[in-house]
C-alpha positions in Angstrom: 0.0 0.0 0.0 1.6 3.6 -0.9 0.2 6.5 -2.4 0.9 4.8 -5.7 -2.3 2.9 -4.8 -4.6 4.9 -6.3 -8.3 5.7 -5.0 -11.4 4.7 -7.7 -12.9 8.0 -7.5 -11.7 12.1 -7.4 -13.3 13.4 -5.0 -16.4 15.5 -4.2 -15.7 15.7 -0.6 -12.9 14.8 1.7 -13.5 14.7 5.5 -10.0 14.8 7.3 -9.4 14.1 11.4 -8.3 16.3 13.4 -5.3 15.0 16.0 -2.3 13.7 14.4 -3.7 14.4 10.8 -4.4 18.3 10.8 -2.9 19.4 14.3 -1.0 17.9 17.0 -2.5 17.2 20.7 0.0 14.6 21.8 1.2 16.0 24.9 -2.6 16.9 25.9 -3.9 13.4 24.6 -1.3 11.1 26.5 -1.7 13.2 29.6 -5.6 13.1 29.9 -5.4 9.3 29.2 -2.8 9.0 31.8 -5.3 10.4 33.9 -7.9 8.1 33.2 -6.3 4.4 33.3 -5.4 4.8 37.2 -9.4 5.0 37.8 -10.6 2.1 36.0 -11.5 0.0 38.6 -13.3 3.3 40.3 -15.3 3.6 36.4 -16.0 0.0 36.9 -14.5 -0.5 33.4 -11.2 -2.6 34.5 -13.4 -5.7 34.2 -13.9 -4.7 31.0 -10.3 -4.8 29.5 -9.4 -6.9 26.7 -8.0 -10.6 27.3 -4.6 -10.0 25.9 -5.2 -13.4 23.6 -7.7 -11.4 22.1 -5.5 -8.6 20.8 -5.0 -7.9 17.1 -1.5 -7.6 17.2 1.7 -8.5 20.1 2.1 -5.1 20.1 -1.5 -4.8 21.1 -1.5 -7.0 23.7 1.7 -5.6 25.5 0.3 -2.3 25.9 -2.8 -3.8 27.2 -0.3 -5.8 29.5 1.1 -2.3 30.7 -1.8 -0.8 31.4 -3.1 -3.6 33.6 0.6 -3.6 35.4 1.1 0.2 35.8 -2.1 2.0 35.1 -0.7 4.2 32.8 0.8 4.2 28.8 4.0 2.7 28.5 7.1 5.4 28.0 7.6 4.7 25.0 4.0 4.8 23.6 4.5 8.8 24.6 7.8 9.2 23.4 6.8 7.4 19.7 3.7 9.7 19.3 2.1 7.2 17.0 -1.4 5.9 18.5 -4.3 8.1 19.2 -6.7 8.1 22.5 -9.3 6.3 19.9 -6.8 3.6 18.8 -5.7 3.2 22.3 -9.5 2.4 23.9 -10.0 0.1 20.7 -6.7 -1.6 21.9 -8.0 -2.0 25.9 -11.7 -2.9 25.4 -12.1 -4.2 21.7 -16.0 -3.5 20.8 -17.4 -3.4 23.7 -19.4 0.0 22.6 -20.4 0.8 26.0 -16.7 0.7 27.9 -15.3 2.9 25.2 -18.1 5.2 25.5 -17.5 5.4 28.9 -13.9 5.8 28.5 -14.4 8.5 26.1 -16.2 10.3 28.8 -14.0 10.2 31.4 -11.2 11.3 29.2 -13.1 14.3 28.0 -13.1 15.6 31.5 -9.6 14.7 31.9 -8.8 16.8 28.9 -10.6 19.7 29.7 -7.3 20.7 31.7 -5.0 20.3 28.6 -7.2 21.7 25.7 -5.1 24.4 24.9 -1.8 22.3 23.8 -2.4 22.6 20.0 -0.2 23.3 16.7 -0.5 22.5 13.2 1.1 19.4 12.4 2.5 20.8 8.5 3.5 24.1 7.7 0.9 25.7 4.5 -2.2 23.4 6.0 -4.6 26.2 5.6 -3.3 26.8 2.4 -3.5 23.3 0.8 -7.4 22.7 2.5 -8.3 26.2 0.6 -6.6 24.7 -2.6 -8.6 22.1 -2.3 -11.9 24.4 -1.9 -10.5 25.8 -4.8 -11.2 22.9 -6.9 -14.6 22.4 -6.2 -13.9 20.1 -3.4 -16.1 20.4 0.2 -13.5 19.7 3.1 -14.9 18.6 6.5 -13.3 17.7 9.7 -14.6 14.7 12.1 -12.9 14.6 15.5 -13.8 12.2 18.6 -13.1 15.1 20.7 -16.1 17.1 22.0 -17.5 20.2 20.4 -16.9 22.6 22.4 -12.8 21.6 23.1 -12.7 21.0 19.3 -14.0 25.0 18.5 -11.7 26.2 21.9 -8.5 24.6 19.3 -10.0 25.8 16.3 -9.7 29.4 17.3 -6.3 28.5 18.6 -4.8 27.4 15.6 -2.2 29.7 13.5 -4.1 32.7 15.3 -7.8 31.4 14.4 -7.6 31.5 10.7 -9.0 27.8 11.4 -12.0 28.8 12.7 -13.9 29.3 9.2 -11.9 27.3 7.2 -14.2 24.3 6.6 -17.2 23.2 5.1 -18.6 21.0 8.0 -17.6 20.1 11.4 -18.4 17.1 12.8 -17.7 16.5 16.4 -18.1 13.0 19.4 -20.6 15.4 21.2 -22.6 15.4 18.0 -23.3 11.5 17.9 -24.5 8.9 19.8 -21.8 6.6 18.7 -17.9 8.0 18.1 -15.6 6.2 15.5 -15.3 4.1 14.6 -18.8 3.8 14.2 -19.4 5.0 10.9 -22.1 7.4 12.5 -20.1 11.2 12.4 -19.2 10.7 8.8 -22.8 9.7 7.8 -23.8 12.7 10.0 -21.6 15.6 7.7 -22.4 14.1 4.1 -26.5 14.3 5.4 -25.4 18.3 6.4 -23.8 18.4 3.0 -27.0 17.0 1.8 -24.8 14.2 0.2 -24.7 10.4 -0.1 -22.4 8.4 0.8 -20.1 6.8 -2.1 -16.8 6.9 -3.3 -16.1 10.3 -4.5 -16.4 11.3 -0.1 -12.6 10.9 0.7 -12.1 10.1 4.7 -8.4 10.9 5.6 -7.1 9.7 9.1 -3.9 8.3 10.9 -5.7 5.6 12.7 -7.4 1.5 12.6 -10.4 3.3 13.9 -10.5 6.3 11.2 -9.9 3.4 8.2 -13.0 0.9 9.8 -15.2 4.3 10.1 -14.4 5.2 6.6 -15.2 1.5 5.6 -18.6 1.2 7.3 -19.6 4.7 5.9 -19.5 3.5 2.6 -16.5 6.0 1.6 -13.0 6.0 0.2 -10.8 5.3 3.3 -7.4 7.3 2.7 -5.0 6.6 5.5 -2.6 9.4 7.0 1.0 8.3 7.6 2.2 11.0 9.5 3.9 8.9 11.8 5.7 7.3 9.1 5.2 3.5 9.8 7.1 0.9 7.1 4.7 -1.4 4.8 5.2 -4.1 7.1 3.5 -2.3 10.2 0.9 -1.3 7.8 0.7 -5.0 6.6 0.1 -5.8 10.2 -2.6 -3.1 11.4 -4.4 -4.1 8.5 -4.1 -7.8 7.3 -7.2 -8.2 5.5 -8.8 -10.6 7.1 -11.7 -11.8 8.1 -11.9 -10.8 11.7 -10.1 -7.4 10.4 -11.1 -7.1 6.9 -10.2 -3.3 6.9 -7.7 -1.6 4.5 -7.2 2.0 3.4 -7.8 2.7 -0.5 -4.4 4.7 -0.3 -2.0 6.0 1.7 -0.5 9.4 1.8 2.5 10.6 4.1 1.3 14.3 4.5 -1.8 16.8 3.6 0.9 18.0 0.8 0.6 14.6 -0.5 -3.3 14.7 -0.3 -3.4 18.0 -2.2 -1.8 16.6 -5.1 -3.7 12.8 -5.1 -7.1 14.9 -4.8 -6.1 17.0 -7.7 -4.1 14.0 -9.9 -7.2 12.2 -9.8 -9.5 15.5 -10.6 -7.4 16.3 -13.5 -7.7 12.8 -14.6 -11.6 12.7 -14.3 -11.4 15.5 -16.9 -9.7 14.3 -19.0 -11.8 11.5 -19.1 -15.2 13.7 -19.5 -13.1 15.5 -22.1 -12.4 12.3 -23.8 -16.3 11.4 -24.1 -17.5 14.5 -24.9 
């Protein structure tokens, strides 16, 4: 899988998460979770965690062995900056809907203390999502966070020029169900007024953001940011059938999404061109 793996469609519409694949909330993220795994037992949810046998991966099931150990995230989960919250609560209580909604929770109070820890992840972001207006595309962002910490990093980001940058906004507090339940991506193509298909692009950096895209019935385009090699990306997602979930294509930066989104458009042209 590489960015040489082309989507089948341009794109209409491309929805794009918000930590670590437009801005980065590390530091805030690892600290509220680090705040909520020492009270699990007090959330009534430590009865809930995963049987390591039932992990997706041996990496999977040693950081659910660390957090069962220590209570916390393992050093080097922090240090690497790879995994979101979302991944990490799909890691320590598989589908159990209700434990990671209650998770979720408890973490949004936790983060409330951090919120303002936010900075653009690339250089020329701005830039590239208006390019991409530009073209006749709608850009949206879907975020597990809650609204109102969502539009507090919004206006925070390169001096507020964020705040009105995008088309729709889709937020956790907006659903009954967060990612990756296909349920926030459904939510923006109805404010859109559109259907779901595969000219919606859905770009994220996470398991969870490639499974929502899947179940929403759109092209899934994973974010590398973190820069793992094919064979990690072999290994999140095998293809199987208990984790049947891969991305249509991978890119390693929004610079790199710019110029898939307007490859393929140029090449839809050219092909209406062609039949006309």
């Amino acid at each position: 899988m590489s960015i040489l793996q082309l989507p089948h469609a341009s794109p209409d519409i491309i929805l794009i998460d918000w930590h670590a694949t437009l801005v980065d909330t590390h530091d805030a993220m690892y600290h509220a979770v680090d705040d909520v795994l020492p009270h699990l037992k007090e959330l009534n949810l430590w009865d809930k965690l995963l049987d390591p046998d039932d992990s997706k991966t041996l990496e999977d099931a040693k950081l659910l062995m660390y957090v069962k150990n220590h209570q916390r995230l393992h050093p080097k989960i922090t240090a690497q900056r790879k995994i979101s919250r979302t991944d990490i609560f799909e890691v320590l209580f598989g589908s159990d809907q209700d434990a990671k909604a209650q998770a979720h929770q408890a973490f949004d109070s936790a983060y409330q203390k951090y919120v303002s820890a936010v900075h653009p992840l690339e250089e020329g972001t701005a830039d590239r999502i208006a390019h991409l207006q530009q073209l006749g595309v709608l850009v949206g962002v879907i975020s597990n966070r809650k609204r109102d910490f969502l539009e507090h990093e919004l206006a925070l980001v390169d001096n507020g020029r964020w705040a009105k940058l995008f088309d729709v906004i889709v937020c956790g507090s907006d659903v009954k169900k967060r990612k990756p339940s296909p349920e926030m991506l459904l939510r923006a193509l109805e404010i859109l007024h559109r259907q779901p298909g595969e000219n919606c692009w859905y770009v994220g950096d996470s398991t969870t953001d490639v499974i929502a895209a899947r179940e929403a019935g759109v092209t899934s385009i994973f974010y590398n940011g973190a820069g793992w090699e094919q064979t990690w990306l072999d290994k999140i997602f095998p293809g199987t059938i208990k984790h049947p979930h891969r991305p249509d294509a991978v890119v390693d930066s929004i610079a790199d999404l710019t110029d898939l989104a307007r490859h393929m458009i140029a090449q839809q042209k050219r092909v209406e061109r062609a039949r006309s």
